[in-house]
N, C-alpha and C positions, 0 to 999 in steps of 0.2 A: 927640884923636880926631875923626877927622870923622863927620860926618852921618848915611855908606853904610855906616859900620863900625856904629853903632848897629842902624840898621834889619836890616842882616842877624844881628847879637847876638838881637834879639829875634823874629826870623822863625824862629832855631834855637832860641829855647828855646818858640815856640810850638808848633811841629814837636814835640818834644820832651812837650807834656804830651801835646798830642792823640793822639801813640804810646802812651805810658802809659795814658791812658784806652779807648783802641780795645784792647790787651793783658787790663788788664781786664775788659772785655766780654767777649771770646773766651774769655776762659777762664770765665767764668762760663757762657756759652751753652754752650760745651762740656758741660760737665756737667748742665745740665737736655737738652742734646738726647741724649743720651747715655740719662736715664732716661727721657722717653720712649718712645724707640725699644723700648728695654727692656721697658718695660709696653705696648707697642703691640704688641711680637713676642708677649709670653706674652697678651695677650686672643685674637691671631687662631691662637696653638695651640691656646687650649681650645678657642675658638669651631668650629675644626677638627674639633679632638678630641668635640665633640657634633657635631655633624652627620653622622660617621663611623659614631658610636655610632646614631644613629637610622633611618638608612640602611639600616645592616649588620642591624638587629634591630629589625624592624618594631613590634614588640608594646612596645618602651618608650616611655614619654610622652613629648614634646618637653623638650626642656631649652636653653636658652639661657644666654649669659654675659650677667648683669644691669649691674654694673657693675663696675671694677679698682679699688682702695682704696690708693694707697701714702702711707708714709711721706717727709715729707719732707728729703731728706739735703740740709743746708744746709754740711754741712761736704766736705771730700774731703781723706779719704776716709769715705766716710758708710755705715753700717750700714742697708741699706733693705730696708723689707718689703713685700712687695707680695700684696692679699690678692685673687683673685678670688670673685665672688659670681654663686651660678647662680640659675635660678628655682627648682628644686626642690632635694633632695637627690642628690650626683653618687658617696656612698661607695663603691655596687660599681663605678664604673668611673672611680674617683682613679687607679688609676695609670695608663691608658690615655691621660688627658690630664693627665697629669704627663710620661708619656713624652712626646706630640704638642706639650705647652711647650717641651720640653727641643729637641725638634729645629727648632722654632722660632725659638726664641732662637740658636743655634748658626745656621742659615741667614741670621738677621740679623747673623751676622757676628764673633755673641762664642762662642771656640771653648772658653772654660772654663768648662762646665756642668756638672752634677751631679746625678742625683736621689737624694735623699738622704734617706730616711723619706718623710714624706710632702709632700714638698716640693722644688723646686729649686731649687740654690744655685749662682748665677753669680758671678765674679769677673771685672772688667774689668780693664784695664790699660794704662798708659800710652802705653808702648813700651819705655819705661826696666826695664821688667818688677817695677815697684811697685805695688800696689792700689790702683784708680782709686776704683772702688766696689764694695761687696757686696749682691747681691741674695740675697732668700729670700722664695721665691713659695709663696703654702704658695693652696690651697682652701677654700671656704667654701661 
């Protein structure tokens, strides 16, 4: 074997791991950008869904989203919960920004949502139409 046979042997198999390891990546970014987006759409529904509320009906006290709380799905498909926290208590008007999550999350793009008790339940998906990941956004 000559010399150019070598160097190119080893130029494809270096090609080769750096695809493998760039593959990995991707797919792991995938799926934190993925929740994200997800807890970013449902804070700026509630965050919505108060300010709608305080607007619309001058005489309630301010109420803001404090902070979003999720689980962390290290697997996929990953069971994830994601809890919002407000300044006060938000019971009489849970479903108002339950509903205002739901159409939030659904404008960011993920069209299977659900409010389902007191909570909304998203399902993502591949494309291959498998379950990427499961959210359940419940209030606090």
């Amino acid at each position: 074997m000559d010399q150019r046979a070598q160097i190119s042997a080893e130029y494809v198999l270096l090609l080769g791991i750096i695809f493998v390891i760039v593959l990995f990546m991707a797919v792991a970014l995938t799926n934190e950008n993925e929740q994200n987006s997800v807890a970013t759409a449902a804070q700026l529904g509630a965050s919505n869904a108060t300010a709608y509320i305080i607007f619309t009906n001058t005489s309630q006290s301010p109420v803001k989203v404090t902070y979003v709380n999720m689980t962390n799905g290290n697997t996929v498909p990953s069971n994830i919960t994601i809890v919002i926290h407000f300044s006060r208590s938000v019971t009489n008007q849970q479903q108002i920004i339950l509903s205002s999550i739901n159409n939030s999350i659904a404008a960011a793009g993920y069209k299977n949502t659900t409010i389902s008790g007191n909570s909304v339940v998203v399902h993502t998906n591949t494309g291959s139409g498998s379950a990427f990941n499961n959210y359940t956004i419940t209030l606090s």
